[in-house]
C-alpha positions in Angstrom: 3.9 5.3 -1.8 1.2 2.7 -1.3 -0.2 1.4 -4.8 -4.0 2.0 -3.6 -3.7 5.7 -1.9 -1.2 6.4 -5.8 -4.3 5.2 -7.7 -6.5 6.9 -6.1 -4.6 10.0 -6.1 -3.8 9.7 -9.7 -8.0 9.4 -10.8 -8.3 12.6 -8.6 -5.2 14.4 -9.9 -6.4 13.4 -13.6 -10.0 14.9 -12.7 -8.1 18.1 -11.8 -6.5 18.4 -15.0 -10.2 17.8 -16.3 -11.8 21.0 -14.3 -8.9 23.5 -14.8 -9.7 23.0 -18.7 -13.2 25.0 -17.8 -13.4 28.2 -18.6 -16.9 29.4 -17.5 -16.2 30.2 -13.5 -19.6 28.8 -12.9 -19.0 25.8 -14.0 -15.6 25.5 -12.6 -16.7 26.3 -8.9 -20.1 23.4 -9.2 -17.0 20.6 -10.2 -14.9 22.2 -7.1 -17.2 21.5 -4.8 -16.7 18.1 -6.5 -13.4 18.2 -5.8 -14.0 18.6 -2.5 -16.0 15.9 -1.6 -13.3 13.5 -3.6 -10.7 15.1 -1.4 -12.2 14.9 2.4 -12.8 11.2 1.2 -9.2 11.1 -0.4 -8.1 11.8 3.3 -10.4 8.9 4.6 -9.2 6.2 2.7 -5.7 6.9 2.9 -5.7 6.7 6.5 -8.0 3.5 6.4 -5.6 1.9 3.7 -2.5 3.0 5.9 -3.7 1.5 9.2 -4.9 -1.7 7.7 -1.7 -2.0 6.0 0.4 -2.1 9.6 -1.6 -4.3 11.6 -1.7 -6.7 8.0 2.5 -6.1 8.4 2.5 -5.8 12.3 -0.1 -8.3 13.7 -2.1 -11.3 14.1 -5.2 -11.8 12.2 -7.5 -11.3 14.7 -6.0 -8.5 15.8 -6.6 -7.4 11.9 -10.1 -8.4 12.1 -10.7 -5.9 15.1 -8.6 -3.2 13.3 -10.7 -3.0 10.0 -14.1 -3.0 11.5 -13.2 -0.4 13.8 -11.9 2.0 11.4 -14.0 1.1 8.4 -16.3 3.8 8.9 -13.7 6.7 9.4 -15.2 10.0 8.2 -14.7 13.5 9.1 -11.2 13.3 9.0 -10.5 16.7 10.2 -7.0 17.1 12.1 -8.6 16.5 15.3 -10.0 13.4 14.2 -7.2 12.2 12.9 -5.1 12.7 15.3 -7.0 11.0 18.3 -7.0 7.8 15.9 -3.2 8.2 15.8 -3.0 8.2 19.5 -4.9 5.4 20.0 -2.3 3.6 18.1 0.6 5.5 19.4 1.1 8.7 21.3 4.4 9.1 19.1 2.4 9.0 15.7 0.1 11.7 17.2 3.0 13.6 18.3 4.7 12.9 14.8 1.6 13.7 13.0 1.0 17.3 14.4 4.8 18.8 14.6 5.3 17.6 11.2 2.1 19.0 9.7 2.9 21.9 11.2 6.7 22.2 10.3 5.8 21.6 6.5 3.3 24.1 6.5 4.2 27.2 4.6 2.6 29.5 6.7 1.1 28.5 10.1 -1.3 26.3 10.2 -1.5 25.9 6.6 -1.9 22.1 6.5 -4.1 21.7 9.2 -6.3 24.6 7.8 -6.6 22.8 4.1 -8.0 19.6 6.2 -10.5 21.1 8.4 -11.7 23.2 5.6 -12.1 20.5 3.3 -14.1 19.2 5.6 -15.9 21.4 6.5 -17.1 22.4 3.2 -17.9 18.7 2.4 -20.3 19.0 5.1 -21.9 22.0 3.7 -21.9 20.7 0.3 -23.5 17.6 2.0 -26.4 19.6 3.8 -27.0 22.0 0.7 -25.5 25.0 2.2 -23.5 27.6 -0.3 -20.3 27.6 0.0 -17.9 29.7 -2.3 -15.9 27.0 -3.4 -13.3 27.9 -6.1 -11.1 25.9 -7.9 -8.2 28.0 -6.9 -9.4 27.1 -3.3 -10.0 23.6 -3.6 -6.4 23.1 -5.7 -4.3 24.7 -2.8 -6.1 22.8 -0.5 -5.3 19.6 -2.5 -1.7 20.0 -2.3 -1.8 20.7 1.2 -4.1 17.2 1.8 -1.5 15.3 -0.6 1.4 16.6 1.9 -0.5 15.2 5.0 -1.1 11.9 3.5 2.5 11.9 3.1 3.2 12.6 6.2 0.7 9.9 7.3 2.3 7.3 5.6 5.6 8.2 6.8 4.6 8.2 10.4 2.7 4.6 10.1 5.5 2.3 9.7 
């Protein structure tokens, strides 16, 4: 796995560990919502990291140049996002990128469902809205995200 997406996956792992130790639900749910905002921008920096990495292995510095400005402000990562940046690198990753999201998924759906709904609720935490974020919720979600990233990083070679 790449070193930077591992460190940052290990500070928000560790902070996990943290927020399970709560017992007071209250409290619990304010640090998922957290949680959430560290994992939408979890997704974000992975893919960043990941595409900067090939065109560092893959191209010419120019071409590097381009790359990084015009995916360093990558947010709202949901799957649709995602995947038309993948197909503007290559209609294979895209292709890769959804059957395999959707072949590791549990149940249907259930990877592409964590993503869009950690998004979405980042957004909502953003704006103030109330969202009924538990840490049960945010958790599953998590491990779903950690696959995709996976999966990311498989298909960007």
């Amino acid at each position: 796995m790449n070193q930077s997406i591992l460190a940052h996956r290990r500070r928000i792992d560790n902070l996990f560990e943290k927020v399970a130790c709560f017992t007071e639900p209250a409290i619990q749910s304010e640090w998922s919502k957290y949680l959430c905002i560290l994992v939408s921008g979890f997704i974000e920096e992975s893919l960043r990291v990941l595409l900067e990495q090939y065109c560092k292995d893959k191209a010419s510095p120019n071409i590097q140049k381009f790359v990084t400005k015009q995916i360093e402000d990558i947010t709202n990562c949901n799957t649709e996002k995602i995947k038309k940046i993948l197909e503007k690198f290559s209609s294979d990753w895209q292709s890769g990128f959804t059957n395999k999201i959707q072949e590791e998924s549990k149940i249907n759906d259930e990877i592409k469902n964590a993503i869009d709904s950690v998004v979405q609720n980042r957004h909502k935490i953003a704006h103030g809205k109330s969202i009924g974020m538990t840490y049960s919720n945010i958790s599953d979600y998590y491990k779903n995200v950690k696959k995709a990233v996976e999966i990311l990083e498989e298909i960007i070679k």
